[in-house]
C-alpha positions in Angstrom: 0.0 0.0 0.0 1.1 3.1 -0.7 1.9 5.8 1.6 -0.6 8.4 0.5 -3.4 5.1 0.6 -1.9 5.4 4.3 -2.7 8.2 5.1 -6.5 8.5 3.4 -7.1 5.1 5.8 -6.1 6.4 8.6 -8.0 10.1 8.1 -11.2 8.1 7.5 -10.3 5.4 10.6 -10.0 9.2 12.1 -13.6 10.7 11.3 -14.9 7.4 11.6 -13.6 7.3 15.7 -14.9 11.4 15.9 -18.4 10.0 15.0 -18.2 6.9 17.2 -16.9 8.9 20.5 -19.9 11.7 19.6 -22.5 9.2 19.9 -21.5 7.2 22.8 -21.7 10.5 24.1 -25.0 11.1 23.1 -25.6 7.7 24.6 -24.2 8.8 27.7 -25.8 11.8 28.1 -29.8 10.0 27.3 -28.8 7.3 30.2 -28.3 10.5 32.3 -30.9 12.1 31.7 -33.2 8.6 32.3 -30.9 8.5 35.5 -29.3 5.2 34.0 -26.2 3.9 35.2 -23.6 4.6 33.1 -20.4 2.9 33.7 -19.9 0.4 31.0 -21.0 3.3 28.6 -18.2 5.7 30.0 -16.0 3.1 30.5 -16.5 2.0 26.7 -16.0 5.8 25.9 -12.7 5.7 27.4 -11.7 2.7 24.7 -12.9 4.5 22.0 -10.9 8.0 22.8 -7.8 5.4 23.7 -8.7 4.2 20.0 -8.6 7.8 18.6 -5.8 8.9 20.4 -3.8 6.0 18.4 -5.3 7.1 15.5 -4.5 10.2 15.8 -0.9 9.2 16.5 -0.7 7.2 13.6 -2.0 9.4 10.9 0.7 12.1 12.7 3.4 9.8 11.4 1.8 8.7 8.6 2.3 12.9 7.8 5.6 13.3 9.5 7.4 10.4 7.0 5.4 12.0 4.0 6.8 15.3 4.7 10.5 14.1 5.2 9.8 11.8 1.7 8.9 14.8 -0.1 11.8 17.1 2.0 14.4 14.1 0.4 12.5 14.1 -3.0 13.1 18.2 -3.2 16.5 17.8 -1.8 17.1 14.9 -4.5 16.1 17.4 -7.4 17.8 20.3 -6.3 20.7 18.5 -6.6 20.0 17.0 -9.7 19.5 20.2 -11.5 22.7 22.0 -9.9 24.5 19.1 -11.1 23.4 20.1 -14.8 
């Protein structure tokens, strides 16, 4: 797979965990308000923002390595050309 392919899986594994934790929330907040308990529900929120947070770690990498790819690739051609 391809490094850009990367990083478009990990954005969408990224919106896709945004939408998850905002419903458990929602989920949360309607056992409160029916004075529901709530502790598997937080406690599940807690995997899912664990989840994100790798996520979010990963598509940060993902971005960091693409960066210093294309830093090399620029560094590569500048080269190139001076050497003409």
């Amino acid at each position: 797979m391809a490094l850009a392919d990367d990083i478009q899986m990990a954005e969408r594994h990224v919106l896709l965990a945004e939408q998850h934790i905002r419903r458990q929330r929602a989920r949360i907040a309607a056992l409160k308000r029916h004075r529901l308990p709530r502790g598997k529900a937080s406690n599940f929120l807690q995997l899912l923002e664990d989840a994100q947070s790798m996520h979010l770690q990963h598509l940060s990498m993902l971005l960091e390595r693409a960066s210093r790819e294309r830093t090399a690739a620029e560094s590569a051609a500048a080269v190139s050309l001076g050497a003409e």
